[in-house]
C-alpha positions as CSV (number, residue, x, y, z in Angstrom):
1,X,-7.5,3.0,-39.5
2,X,-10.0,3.3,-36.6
3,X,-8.4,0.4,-34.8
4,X,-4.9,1.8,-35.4
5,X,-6.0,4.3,-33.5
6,X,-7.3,2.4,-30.7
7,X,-3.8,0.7,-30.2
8,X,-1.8,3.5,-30.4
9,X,-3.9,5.2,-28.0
10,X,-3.5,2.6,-25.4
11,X,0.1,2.1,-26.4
12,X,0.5,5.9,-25.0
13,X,-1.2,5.0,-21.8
14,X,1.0,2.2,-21.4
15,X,3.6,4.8,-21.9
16,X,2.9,7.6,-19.9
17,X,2.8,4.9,-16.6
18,X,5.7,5.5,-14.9
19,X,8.7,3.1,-14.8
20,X,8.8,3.1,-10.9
21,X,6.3,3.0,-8.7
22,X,5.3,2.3,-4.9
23,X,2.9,3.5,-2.2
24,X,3.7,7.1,-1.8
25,X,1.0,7.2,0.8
26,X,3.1,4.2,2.6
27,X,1.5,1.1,3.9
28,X,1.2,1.9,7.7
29,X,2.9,0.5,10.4
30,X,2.9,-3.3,10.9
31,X,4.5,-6.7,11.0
32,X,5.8,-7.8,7.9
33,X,8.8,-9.5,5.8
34,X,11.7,-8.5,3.9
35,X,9.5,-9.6,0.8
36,X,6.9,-6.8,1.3
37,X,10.1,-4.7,-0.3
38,X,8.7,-5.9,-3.1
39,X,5.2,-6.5,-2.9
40,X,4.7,-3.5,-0.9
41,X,6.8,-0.7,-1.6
42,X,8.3,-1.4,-4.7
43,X,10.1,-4.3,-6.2
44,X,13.7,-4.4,-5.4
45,X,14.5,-5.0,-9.0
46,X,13.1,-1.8,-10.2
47,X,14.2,0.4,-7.1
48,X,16.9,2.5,-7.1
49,X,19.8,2.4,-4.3
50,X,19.2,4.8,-1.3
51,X,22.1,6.9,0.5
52,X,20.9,6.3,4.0
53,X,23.0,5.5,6.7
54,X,22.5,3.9,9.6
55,X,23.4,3.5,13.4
56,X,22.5,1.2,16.3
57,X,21.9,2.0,20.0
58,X,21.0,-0.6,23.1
59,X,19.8,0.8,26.1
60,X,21.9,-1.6,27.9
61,X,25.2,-4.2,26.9
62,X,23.8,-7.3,26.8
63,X,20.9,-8.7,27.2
64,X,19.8,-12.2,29.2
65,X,17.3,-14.8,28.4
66,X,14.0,-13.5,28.0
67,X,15.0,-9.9,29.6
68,X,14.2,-6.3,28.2
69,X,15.9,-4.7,26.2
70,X,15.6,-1.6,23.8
71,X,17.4,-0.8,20.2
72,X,17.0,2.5,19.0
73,X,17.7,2.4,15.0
74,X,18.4,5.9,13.3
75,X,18.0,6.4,8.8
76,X,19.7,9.4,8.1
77,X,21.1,11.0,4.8
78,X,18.6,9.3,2.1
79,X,16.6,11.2,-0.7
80,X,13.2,12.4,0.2
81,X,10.2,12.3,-1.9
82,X,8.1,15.6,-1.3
83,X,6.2,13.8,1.2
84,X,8.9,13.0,3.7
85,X,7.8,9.7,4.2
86,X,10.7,7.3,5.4
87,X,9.6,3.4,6.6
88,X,12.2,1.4,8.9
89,X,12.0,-2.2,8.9
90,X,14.0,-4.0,12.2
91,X,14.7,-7.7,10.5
92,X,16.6,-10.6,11.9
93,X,17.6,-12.1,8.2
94,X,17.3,-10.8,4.6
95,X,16.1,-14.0,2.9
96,X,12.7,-12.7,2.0
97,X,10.6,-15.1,4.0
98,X,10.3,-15.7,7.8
99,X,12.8,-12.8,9.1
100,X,10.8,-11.0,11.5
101,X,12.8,-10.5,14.9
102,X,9.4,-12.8,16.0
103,X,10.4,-15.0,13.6
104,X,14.1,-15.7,15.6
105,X,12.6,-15.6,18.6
106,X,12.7,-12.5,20.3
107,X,9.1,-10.6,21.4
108,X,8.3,-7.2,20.0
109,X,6.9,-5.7,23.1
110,X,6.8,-1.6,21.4
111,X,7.4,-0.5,18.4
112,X,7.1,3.2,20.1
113,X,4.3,4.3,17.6
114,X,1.3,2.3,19.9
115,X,2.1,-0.9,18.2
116,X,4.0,-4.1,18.2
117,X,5.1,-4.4,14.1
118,X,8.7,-4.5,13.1
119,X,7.5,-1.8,10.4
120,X,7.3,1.5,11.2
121,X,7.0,5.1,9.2
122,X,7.7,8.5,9.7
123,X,8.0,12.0,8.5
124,X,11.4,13.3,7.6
125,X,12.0,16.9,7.6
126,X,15.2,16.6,6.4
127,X,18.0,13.9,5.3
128,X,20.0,15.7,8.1
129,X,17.9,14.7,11.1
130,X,16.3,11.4,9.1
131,X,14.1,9.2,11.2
132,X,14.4,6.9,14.4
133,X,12.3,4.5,16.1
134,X,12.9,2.4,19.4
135,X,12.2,-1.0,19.3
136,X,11.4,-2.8,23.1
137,X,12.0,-6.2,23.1
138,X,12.1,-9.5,25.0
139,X,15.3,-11.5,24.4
140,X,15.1,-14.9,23.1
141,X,14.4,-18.0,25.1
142,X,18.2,-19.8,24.2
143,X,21.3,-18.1,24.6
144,X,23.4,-17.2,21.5
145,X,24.5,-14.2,19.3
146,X,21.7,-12.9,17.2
147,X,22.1,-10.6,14.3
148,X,19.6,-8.2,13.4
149,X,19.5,-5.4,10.3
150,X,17.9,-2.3,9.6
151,X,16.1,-1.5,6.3
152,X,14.8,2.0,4.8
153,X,12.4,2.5,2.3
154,X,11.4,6.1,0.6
155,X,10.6,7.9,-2.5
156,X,13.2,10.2,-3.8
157,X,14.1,11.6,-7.2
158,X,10.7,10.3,-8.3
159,X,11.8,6.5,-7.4
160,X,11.1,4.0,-5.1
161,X,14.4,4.2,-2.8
162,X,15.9,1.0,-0.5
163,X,18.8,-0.1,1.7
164,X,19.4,-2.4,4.3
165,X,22.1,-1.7,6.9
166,X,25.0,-4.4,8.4
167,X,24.4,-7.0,10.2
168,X,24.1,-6.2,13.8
169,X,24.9,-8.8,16.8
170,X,23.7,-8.9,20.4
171,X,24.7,-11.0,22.7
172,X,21.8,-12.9,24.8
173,X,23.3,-14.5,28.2
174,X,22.0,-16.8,31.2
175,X,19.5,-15.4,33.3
176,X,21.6,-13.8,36.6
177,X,20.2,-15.9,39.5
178,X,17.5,-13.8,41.7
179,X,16.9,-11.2,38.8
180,X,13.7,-9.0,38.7
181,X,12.1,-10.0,35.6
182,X,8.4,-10.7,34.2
183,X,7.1,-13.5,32.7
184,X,5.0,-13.9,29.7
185,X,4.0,-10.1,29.9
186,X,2.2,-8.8,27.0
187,X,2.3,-5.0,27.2
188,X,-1.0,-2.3,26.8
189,X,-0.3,-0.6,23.8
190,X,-3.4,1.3,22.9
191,X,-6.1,2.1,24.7
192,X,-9.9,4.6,24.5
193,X,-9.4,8.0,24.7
194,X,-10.8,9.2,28.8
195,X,-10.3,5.8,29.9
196,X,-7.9,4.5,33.0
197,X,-6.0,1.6,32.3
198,X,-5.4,-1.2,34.9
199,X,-2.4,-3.7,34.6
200,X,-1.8,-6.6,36.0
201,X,2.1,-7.2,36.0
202,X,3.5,-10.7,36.1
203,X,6.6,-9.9,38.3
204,X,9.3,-12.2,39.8
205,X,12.1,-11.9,42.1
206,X,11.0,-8.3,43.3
207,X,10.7,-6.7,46.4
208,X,9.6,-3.1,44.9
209,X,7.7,-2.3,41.4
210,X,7.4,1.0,40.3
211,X,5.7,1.8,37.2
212,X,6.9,5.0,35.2
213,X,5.2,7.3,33.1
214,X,5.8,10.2,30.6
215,X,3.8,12.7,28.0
216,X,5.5,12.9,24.7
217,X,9.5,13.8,26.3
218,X,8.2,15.5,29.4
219,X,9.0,14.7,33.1
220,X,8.8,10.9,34.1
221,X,6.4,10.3,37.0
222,X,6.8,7.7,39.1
223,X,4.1,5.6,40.8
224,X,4.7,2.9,43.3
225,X,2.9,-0.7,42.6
226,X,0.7,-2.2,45.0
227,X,1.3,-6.0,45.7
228,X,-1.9,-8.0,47.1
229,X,-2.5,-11.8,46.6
230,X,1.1,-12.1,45.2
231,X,-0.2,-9.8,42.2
232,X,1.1,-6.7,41.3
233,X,-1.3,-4.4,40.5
234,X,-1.3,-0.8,39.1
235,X,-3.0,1.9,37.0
236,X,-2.3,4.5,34.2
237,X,-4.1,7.5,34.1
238,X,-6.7,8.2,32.0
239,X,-5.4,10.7,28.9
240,X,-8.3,13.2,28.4
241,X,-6.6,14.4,24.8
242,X,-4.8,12.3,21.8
243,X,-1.3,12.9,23.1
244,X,1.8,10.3,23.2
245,X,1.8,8.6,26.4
246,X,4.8,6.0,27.2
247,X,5.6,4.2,30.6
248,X,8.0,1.4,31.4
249,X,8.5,-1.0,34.5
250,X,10.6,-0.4,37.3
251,X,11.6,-4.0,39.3
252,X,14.1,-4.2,42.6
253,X,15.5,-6.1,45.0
254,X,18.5,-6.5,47.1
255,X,20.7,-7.1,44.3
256,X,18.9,-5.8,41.3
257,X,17.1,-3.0,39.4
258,X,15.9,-4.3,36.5
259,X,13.7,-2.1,33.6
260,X,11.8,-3.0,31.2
261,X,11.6,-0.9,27.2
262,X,9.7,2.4,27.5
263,X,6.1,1.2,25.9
264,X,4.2,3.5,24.1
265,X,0.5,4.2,24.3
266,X,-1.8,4.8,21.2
267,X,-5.7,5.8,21.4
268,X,-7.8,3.5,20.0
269,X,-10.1,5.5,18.3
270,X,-11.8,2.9,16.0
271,X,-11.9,2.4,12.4
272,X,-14.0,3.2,9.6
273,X,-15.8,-0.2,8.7
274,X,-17.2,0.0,4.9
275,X,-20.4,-1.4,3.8
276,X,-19.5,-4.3,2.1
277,X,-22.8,-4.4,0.1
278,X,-22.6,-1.1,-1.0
279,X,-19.1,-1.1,-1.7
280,X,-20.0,-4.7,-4.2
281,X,-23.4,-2.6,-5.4
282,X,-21.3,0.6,-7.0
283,X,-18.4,-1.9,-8.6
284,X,-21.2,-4.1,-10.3
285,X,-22.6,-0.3,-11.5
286,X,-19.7,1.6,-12.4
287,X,-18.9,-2.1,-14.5
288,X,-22.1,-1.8,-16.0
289,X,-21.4,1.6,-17.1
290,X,-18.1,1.6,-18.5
291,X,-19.2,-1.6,-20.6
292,X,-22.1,0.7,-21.6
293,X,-20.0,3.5,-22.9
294,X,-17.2,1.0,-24.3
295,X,-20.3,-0.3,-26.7
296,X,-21.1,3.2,-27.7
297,X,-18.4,4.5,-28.5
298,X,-17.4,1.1,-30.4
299,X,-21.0,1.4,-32.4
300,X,-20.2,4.8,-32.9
301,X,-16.5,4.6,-34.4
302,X,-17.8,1.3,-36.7
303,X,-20.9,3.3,-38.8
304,X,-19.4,4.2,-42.1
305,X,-18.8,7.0,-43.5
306,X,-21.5,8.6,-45.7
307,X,-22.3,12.2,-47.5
308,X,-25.0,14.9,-45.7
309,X,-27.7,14.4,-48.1
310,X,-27.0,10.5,-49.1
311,X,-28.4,8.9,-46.0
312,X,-26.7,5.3,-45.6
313,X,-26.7,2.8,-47.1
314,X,-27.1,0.1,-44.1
315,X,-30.3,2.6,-43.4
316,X,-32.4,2.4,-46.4
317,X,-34.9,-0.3,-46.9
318,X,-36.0,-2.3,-49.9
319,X,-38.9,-0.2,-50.5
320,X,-36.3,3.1,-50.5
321,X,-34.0,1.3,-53.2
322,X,-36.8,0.5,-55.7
323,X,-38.0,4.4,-55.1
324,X,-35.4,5.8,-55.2
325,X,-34.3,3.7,-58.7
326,X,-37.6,4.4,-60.0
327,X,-37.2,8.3,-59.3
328,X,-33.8,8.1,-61.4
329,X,-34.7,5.6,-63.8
330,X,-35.4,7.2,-67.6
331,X,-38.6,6.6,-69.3
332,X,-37.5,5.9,-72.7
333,X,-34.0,4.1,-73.4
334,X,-32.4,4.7,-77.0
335,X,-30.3,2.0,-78.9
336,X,-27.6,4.6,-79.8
337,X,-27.4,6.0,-75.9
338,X,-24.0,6.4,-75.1
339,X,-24.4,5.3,-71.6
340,X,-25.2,1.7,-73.1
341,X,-22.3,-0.7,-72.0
342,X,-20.0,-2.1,-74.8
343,X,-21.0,-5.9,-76.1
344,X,-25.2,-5.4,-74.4
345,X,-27.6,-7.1,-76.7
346,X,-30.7,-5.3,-77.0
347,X,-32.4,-6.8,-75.3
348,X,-30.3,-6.7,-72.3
349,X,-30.2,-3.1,-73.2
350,X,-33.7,-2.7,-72.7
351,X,-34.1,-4.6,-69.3
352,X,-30.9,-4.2,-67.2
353,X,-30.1,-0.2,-69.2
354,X,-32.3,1.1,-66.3
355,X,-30.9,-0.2,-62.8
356,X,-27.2,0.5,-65.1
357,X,-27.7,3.9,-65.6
358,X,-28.8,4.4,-62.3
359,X,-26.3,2.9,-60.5
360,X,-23.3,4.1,-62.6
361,X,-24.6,7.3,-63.4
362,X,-26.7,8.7,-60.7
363,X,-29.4,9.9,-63.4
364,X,-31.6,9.6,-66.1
365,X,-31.9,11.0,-69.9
């Protein structure tokens, strides 16, 4: 009966899990694969469809051979969970495996939340305005038409919510000949809080560099780049407070003005590093304690049951059983006694009648 207990008892825990589940806390922003749909936030199986809509915006046409440019992808119209969260994925394929826009060749400069991931979530305040986020990138080194695709995962309705947009095509060109353009440029994205940042930019084909800076959506500042030793050197202000800074390059010459993606700034602030020892120290206790308590309360529910003033049976010695049989045993045993089993010789009667009576009846004469 206990153990029928038991089961049922886990069979409602089992039960009361829910159906759906994924990372309402989200998984922060980062590189990562279609798959992680799955692994991540919720496998695709068990996830229900989302409403969200999608739409697409270059900062330019086309783009060239290894040049800049910056896609804007907008979510809107999707359930919310109560936390607003909304993550938007910018893919190159939906096979699962290897469909980063790294993965087809193009270079994720800014992900325009102080990182480089094709991952990235926000708060929604409401379907209405959904979410955005501005991707700057660097083309791929062959020529071609590339397809990229949005995706948008959320909670809503108390499920796990997905959809991936259409494909999307850009077309990469030839390089124009005498074009502004850096090579092999990998962009500051975070930096300490107080601290004035110094880049070195690998420009080509320019006569003039300007680097441009902004707070949050306030007013661009310009600031012209010194050129000494054929380097290009400049410096970003130090930010004296955690606020969103984003720049972007500005390269002429006689024929062109090229610019690079706006880039955007996080503060490195530095994270909390847990003691691994410790951390290893309270599993190995909080183990040792939950097997302690699964072995008392299994000791406890196996004892069985016995009256108030009988004390059990398991309990009492040898030495208890013969006093307790001699305190109940009668002193003199009749022939006629009632109590005397049907087909007993007498002198079975007169040696086994005792222990009988006592165990059958409780009592003596």
């Amino acid at each position: 009966m206990r153990r029928t207990f038991i089961l049922a008892g886990l069979l409602l825990l089992v039960l009361v899990v829910p159906s759906h589940s994924a990372n309402p806390g989200g998984m922060g922003d980062s590189s990562r694969d279609f798959s992680c749909g799955g692994s991540c936030h919720g496998d695709p199986g068990l996830s229900q469809s989302s409403s969200a809509e999608f739409q697409f915006e270059l900062d330019r046409a086309s783009a060239y051979v290894g040049g800049p440019i910056s896609i804007t992808v907008s979510a809107t119209g999707m359930e919310l969970s109560p936390r607003g969260l909304v993550g938007l994925f910018l893919l190159a394929d939906t096979h699962g495996v290897a469909d980063t826009p790294e993965d087809a060749g193009w270079t994720i400069l800014s992900d325009g939340a102080g990182g480089s991931g094709n991952y990235v979530e926000n708060h929604a305040f409401d379907s209405t305005t959904g979410v955005s986020v501005t991707w700057s990138l660097i083309a791929p080194p062959s020529e071609g038409v590339y397809t990229l695709y949005a995706q948008a995962h959320h909670g809503g309705d108390g499920s796990p919510r997905m959809n991936l947009s259409q494909a999307f095509t850009i077309d990469v060109g030839p390089i124009p000949e005498n074009l502004p353009q850096m090579i092999d440029w990998e962009p500051m994205t975070s930096r300490g809080l107080g601290e004035t940042s110094t880049m070195t930019l690998p420009v080509v084909n320019a006569t003039s560099v300007h680097l441009e800076y902004r707070i949050g959506e306030g007013q661009i500042t310009s600031v012209a780049v010194g050129l000494e030793n054929n380097v290009w050197t400049t410096e970003l202000p130090a930010a004296l407070s955690d606020i969103v800074v984003h720049y972007r390059i500005v390269m002429t010459n006689d024929e062109f003005s090229e610019t690079t993606g706006w880039i955007t700034v996080g503060m490195d602030e530095g994270g909390y590093s847990a003691d691994l020892t410790a951390v290893r120290l309270q599993a190995l206790a909080l183990m040792l304690t939950s097997l302690a308590l699964c072995i008392t309360i299994q000791r406890r529910m196996a004892r069985p049951a016995h009256s108030k003033d009988e004390p059990p049976a398991a309990l009492i010695s040898v030495d208890q059983t013969d006093i307790l049989a001699a305190s109940f045993a009668p002193t003199t045993l009749a022939m006629d006694d009632p109590r005397r089993p049907f087909g007993w010789s007498d002198e079975q009667w007169q040696h086994y009648g005792a222990a009988h009576i006592v165990e059958h009846q409780g009592g003596g004469l």
